[in-house]
C-alpha positions in Angstrom: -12.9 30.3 -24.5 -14.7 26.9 -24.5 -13.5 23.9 -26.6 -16.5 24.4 -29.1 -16.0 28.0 -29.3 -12.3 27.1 -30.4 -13.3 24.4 -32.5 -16.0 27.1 -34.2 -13.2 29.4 -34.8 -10.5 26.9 -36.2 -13.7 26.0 -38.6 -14.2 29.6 -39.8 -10.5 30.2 -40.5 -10.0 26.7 -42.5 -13.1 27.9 -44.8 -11.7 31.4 -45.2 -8.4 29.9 -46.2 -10.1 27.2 -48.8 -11.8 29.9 -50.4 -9.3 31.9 -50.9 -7.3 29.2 -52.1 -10.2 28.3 -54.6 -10.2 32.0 -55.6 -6.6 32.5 -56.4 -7.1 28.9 -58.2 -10.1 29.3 -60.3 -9.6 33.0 -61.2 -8.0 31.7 -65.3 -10.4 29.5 -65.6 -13.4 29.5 -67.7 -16.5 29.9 -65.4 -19.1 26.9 -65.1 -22.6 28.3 -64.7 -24.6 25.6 -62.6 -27.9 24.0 -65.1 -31.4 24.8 -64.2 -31.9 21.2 -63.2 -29.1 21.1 -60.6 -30.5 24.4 -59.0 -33.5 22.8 -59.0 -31.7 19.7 -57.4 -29.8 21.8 -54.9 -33.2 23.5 -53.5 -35.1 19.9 -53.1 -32.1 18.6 -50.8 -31.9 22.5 -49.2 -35.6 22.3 -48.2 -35.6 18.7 -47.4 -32.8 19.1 -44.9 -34.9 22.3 -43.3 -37.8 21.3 -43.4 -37.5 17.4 -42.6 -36.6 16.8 -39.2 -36.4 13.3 -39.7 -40.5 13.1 -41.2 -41.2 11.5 -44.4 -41.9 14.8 -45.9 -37.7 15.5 -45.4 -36.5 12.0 -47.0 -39.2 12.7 -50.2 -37.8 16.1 -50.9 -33.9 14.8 -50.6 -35.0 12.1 -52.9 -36.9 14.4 -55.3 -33.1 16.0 -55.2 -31.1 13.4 -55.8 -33.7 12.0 -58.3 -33.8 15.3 -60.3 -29.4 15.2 -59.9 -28.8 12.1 -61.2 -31.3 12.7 -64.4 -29.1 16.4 -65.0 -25.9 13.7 -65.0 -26.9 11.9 -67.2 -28.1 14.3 -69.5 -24.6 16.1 -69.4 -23.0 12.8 -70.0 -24.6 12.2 -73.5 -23.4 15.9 -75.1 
């Protein structure tokens, strides 16, 4: 095997082990379900990142993200 076919693998098996980890965690606790906004949030920075290839178009839709992010903070900090 090459070294970034090892590296690919020791990657794989250090997510598998967080996640289970975060299952065996998490499993008592009282699920979070993610706001509208932050959705909304998570598919501007999503598309920007696919889509951008370092054009304008890709920085506008990660700020549009971060933008609409930091507006669903704040709005979670005054309940």
């Amino acid at each position: 095997m090459e070294a970034s076919q090892i590296y690919i693998s020791i990657s794989i098996v250090a997510l598998l082990i967080i996640a289970v980890l975060l299952f065996l965690i998490k499993k008592n606790k009282k699920k979070k379900r993610i706001t509208p906004l932050a959705g909304a949030a998570f598919a501007f920075i999503l598309a920007g990142i696919i889509f951008g290839d370092g054009d304008l178009l890709g920085y506008t839709l990660i700020g549009v993200g971060v933008l609409i992010a930091i507006f669903d903070i704040l709005l979670k900090i005054k309940k």
